[in-house]
C-alpha positions in Angstrom: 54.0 88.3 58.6 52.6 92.0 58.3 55.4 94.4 57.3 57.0 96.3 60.2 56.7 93.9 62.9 59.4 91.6 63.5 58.6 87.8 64.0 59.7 86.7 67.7 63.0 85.6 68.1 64.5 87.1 65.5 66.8 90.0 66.8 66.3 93.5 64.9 68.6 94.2 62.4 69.3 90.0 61.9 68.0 88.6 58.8 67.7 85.4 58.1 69.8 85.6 54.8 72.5 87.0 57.4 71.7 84.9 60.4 73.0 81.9 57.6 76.4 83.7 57.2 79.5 83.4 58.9 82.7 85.1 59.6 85.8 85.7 62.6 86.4 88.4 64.4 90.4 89.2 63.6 92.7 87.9 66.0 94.4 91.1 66.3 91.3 92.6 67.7 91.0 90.4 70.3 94.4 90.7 71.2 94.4 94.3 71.3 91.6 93.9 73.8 93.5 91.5 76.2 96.7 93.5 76.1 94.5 96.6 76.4 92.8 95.0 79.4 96.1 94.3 80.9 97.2 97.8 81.0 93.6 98.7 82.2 93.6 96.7 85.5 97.4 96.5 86.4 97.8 99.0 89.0 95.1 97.5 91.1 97.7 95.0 92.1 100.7 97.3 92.5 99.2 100.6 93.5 98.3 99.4 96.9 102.3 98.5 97.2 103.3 101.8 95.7 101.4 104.0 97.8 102.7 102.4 101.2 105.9 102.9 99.8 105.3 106.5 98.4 103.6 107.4 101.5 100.1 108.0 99.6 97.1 107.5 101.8 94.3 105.6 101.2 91.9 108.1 100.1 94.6 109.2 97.6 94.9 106.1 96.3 91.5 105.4 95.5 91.3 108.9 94.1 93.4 108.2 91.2 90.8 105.1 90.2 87.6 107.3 91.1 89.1 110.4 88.2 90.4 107.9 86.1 86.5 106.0 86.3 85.1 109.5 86.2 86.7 110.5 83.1 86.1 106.6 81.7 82.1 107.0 82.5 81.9 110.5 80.6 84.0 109.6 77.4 82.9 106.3 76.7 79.5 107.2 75.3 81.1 109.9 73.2 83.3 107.3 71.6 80.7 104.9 71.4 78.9 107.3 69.2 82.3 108.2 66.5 83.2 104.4 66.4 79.2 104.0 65.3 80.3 106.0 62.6 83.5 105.3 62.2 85.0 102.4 59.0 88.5 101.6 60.8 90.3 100.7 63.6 91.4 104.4 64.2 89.1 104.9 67.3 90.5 101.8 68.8 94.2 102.3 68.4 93.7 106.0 69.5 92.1 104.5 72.4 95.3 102.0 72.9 97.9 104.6 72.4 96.6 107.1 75.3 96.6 104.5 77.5 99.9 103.0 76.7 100.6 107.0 77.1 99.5 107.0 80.9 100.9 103.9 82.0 104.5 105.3 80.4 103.9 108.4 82.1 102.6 107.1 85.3 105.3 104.2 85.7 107.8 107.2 85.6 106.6 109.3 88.2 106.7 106.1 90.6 110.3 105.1 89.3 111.2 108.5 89.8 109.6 109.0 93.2 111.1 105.8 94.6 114.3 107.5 93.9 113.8 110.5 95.0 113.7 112.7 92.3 110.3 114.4 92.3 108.8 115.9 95.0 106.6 114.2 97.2 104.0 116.9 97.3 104.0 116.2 93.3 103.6 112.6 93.3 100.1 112.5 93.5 98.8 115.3 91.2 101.0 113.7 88.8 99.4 110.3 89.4 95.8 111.8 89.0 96.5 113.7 85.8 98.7 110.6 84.2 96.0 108.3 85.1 93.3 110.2 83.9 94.6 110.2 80.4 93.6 106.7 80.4 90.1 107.5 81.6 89.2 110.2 78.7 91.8 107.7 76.0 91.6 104.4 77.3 87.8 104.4 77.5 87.5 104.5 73.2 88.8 101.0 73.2 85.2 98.9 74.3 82.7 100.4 72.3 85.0 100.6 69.0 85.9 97.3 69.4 82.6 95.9 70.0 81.7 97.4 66.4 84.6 96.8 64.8 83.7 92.8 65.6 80.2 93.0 64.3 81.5 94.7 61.3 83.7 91.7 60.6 81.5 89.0 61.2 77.9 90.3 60.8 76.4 86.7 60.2 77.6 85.0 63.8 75.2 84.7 66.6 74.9 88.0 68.7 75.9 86.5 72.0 79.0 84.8 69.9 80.5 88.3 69.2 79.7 89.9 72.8 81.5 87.2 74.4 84.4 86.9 72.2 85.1 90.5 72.9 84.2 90.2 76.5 86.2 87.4 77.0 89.5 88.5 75.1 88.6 92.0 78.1 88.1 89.9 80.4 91.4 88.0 79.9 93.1 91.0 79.6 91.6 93.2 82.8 91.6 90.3 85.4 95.2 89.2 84.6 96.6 92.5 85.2 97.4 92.2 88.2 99.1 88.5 87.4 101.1 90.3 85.0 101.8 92.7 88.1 103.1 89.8 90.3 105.4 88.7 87.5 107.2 91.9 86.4 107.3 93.6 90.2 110.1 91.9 91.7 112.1 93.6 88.9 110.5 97.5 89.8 107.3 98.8 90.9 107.7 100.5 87.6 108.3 97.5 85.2 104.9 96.3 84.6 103.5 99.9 83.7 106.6 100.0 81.1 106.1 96.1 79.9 102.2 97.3 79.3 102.9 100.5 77.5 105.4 98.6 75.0 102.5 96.0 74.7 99.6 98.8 74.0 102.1 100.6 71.4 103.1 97.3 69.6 99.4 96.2 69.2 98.0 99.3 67.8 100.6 99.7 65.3 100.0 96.7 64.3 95.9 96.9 64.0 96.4 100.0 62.4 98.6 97.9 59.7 96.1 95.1 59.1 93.3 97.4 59.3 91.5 95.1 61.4 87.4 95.4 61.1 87.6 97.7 58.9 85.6 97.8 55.8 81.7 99.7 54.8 79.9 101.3 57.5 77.2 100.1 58.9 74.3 101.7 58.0 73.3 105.2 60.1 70.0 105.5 61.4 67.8 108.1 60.5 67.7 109.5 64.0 70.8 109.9 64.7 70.8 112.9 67.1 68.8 110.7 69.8 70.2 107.3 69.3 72.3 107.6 72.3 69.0 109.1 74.5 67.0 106.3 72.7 69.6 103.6 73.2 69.3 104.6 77.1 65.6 104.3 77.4 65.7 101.2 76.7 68.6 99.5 78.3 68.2 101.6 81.6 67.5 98.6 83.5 70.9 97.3 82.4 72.9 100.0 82.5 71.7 99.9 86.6 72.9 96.3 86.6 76.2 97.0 84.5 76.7 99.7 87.7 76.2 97.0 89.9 78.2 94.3 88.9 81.3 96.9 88.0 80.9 98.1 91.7 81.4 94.3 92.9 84.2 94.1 90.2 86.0 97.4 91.7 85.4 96.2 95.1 87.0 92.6 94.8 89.9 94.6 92.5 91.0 97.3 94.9 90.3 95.6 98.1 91.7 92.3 97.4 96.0 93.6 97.6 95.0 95.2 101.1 92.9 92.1 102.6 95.7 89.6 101.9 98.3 91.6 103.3 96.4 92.7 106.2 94.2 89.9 106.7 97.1 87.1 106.1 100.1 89.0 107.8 101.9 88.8 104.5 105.1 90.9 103.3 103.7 93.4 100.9 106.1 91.7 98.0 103.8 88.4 99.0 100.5 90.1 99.2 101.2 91.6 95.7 101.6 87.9 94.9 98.8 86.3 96.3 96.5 89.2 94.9 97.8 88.9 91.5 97.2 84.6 91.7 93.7 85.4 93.0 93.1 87.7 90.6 94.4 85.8 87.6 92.6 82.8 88.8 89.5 84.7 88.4 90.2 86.2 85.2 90.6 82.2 84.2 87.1 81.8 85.6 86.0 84.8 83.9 86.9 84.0 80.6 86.3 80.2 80.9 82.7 81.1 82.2 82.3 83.1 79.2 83.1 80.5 76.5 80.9 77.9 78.4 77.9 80.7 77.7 79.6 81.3 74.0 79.1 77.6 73.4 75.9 76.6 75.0 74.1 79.8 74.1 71.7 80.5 77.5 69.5 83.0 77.7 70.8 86.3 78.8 68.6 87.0 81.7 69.4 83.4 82.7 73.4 84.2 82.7 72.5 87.4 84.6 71.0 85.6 87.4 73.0 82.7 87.7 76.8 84.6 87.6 75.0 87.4 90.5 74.0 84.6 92.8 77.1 82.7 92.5 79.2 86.5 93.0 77.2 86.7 96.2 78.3 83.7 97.1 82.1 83.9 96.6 82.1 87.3 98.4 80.1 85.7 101.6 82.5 82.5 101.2 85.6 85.4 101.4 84.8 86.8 104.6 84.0 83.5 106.6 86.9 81.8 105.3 89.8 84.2 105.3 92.4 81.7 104.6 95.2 81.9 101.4 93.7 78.5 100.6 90.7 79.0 100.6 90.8 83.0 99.8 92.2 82.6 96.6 89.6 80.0 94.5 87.1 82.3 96.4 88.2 85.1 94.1 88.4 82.9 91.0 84.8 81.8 91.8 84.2 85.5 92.2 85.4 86.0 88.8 83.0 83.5 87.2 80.3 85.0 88.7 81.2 88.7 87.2 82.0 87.2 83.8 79.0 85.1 83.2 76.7 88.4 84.5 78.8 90.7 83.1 78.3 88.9 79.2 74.7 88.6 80.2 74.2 92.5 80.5 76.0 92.9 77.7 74.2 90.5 75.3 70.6 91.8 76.4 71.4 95.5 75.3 72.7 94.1 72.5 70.0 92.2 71.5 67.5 95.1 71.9 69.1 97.8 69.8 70.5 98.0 65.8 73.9 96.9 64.8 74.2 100.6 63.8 74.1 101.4 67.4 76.4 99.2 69.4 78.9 101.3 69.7 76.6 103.6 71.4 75.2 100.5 73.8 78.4 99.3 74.5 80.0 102.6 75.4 76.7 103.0 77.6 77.3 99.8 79.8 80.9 100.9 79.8 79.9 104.1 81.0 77.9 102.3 83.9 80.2 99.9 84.8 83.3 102.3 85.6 81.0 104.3 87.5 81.3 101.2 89.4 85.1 102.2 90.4 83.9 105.7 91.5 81.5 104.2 94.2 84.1 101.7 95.4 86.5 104.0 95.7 84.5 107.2 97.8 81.8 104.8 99.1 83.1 101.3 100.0 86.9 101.4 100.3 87.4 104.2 102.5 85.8 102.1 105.4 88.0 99.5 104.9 90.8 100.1 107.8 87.9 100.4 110.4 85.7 97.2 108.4 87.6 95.4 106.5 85.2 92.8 105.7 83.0 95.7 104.8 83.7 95.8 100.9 83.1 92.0 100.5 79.9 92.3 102.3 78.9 95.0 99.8 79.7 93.2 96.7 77.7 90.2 98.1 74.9 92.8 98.8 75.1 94.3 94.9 75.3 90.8 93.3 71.7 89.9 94.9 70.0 92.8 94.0 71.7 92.1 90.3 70.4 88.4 90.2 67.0 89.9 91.2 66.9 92.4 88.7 67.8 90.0 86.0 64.6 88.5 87.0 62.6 90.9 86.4 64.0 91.7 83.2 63.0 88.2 82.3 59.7 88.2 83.5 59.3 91.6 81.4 61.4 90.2 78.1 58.6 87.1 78.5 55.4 89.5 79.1 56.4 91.3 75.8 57.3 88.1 73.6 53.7 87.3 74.8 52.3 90.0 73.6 53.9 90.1 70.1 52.6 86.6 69.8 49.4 87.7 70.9 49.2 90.3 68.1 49.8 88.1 65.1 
């Protein structure tokens, strides 16, 4: 095989001496990112509650998710690129800490404003500030811990790694609100405490086992434009991790108000029902994702399968609006974002270094909470007068998804062809 060309099939920076090894990813890792996730996705469920009760409007509800995705989108490439060079699990636990930081913060101000004690003019400046510490904090944890797990097992399959770590997110972001139905009854607050004391415990101890850590990978020698490189040629990807984190955001921050409005429920029931639906997808999610793990698809193939059957949950949501069927709706929903969601993930991977996954993962990230910014100012606030409207748009996102995966297919075959062509 002439020198400098790389023999189809075999994934740039994957030998075959290393392709032959083997290794785990620490378990403390992938519980960081679960509890992590947790703490991420938590006050989808109880936020709706709390702002009826705090007399927040709508718009100022989804505000505090569109600065806290804001701030996520902007930071996350910047800690994609330190965790690149980064030998520990510093990044990652700094990323843990500021967000067990905001939900302590932010589950005071709502304790506190239940009772009284603050102001209500203050209530929501404080919830935008508290919450954004998560966004420019909490948005270090993906791309340092998607290095930090091909650091410690360099040998395993690249779609193995991805979905481990997407799975143990994935387990963590769509049970939030779960862990939200569990821990309300006792205060609105209880679950942003429970999650803080979970964020604190698990960095401490990463930080203690030094999880991941061990030599650098090596740098590449143009460093300065890896991240503008890195987004020429996942730009495709990075339009379909937008799309499918839209969808995502959609089914998240909608799904509290539809039950209670749509199914006349109490809003102690709705946060109930939204938390079940919501934890049944994060089931599906994960479940999807070890399936994929196992079986080893093609990428493309996940993207376009897990967009179609997104589409069809969301369509499936607004003809049957009823708890029993609404709810494995929203699991199915789930499946569909997992099994697309790893297949994004595992094509950027696939085309870029192992030196530069923490700048592609902190790209997708970046994408993908943009998602939560166009849900929040675009989709949700015509959800009083439309209320199907946000279902309808997910549906609408996941098709042109599964058609772009297509075409990333049809151009990943074209240029196989062509490298086979040229030996």
């Amino acid at each position: 095989m002439p020198r400098g060309k790389l023999r189809p099939g075999v994934v740039l920076g994957e030998s075959a001496s290393s392709l032959g090894q083997r290794g785990r990813v620490p378990a403390i890792l992938l519980a960081s990112l679960a509890v992590t996730g947790i703490g991420q996705t938590l006050l989808y469920a109880l936020l709706p509650m709390a702002s009826r009760q705090l007399n927040l409007s709508g718009f100022q509800s989804s505000a505090v998710f569109a600065l806290s995705a804001l701030l996520w989108s902007l930071s996350s490439p910047f800690w994609g690129r330190i965790s690149d060079r980064s030998r520990g699990a510093a990044v990652l636990a700094l990323g843990m800490s500021g967000q067990a930081l905001s939900n302590l913060a932010v589950g005071a101000t709502i304790y506190f404003a239940q009772r009284g004690l603050l102001p209500h003019g203050a209530v929501f400046p404080l919830l935008l500030v508290l919450r954004g510490i998560n966004g420019v904090l909490g948005s270090a944890v993906l791309p340092s811990a998607q290095g930090l797990a091909l650091r410690s097992a360099p040998g395993r399959p690249r779609i193995a790694i991805v979905g481990t770590v997407a799975s143990s997110w994935s387990i963590g972001t769509m049970a939030g609100p779960g862990f939200t139905a569990v821990l309300a009854p006792v205060g609105l607050a209880a679950p942003l405490f429970a999650a803080a004391a979970l964020s604190t415990l698990a960095g401490l101890v990463l930080l203690l086992r030094r999880a991941g850590s061990g030599p650098a990978v090596a740098s590449s020698a143009a460093r300065p434009h890896a991240l503008r490189f890195i987004r020429r040629r996942i730009w495709p990807l990075m339009i379909m991790s937008l799309g499918v984190g839209t969808a995502n955001a959609i089914v998240a921050q909608s799904t509290g108000f539809f039950v209670q409005d749509r199914l006349g429920l109490t809003a102690h029931g709705a946060v109930a029902v939204a938390g079940a639906a919501l934890s049944l997808a994060a089931a599906c999610s994960v479940a999807m994702q070890i399936i994929a793990i196992r079986l080893r698809p093609a990428a493309t193939s996940l993207i376009v399968a897990g967009a179609a059957l997104l589409a069809l949950a969301t369509l499936a949501v607004v003809l049957m609006p009823a708890a029993a069927l609404l709810v494995p709706a929203i699991g199915i929903a789930g499946a569909g974002i997992g099994a697309a969601a790893l297949g994004i993930s595992t094509s950027a991977s696939l085309m870029t270094r192992p030196d530069q996954q923490g700048g592609v993962a902190g790209s997708l990230a970046s994408a993908s909470s943009l998602g939560a910014i166009v849900s929040a100012l675009a989709v949700m606030p015509f959800y009083e007068s439309l209320p199907d409207l946000p279902y309808l748009a997910a549906g609408a996102l996941a098709v042109g998804v599964s058609f772009g995966g297509i075409l990333v297919r049809r151009s990943a075959v074209a240029r196989r062809s062509k490298a086979s062509a040229s030996f």
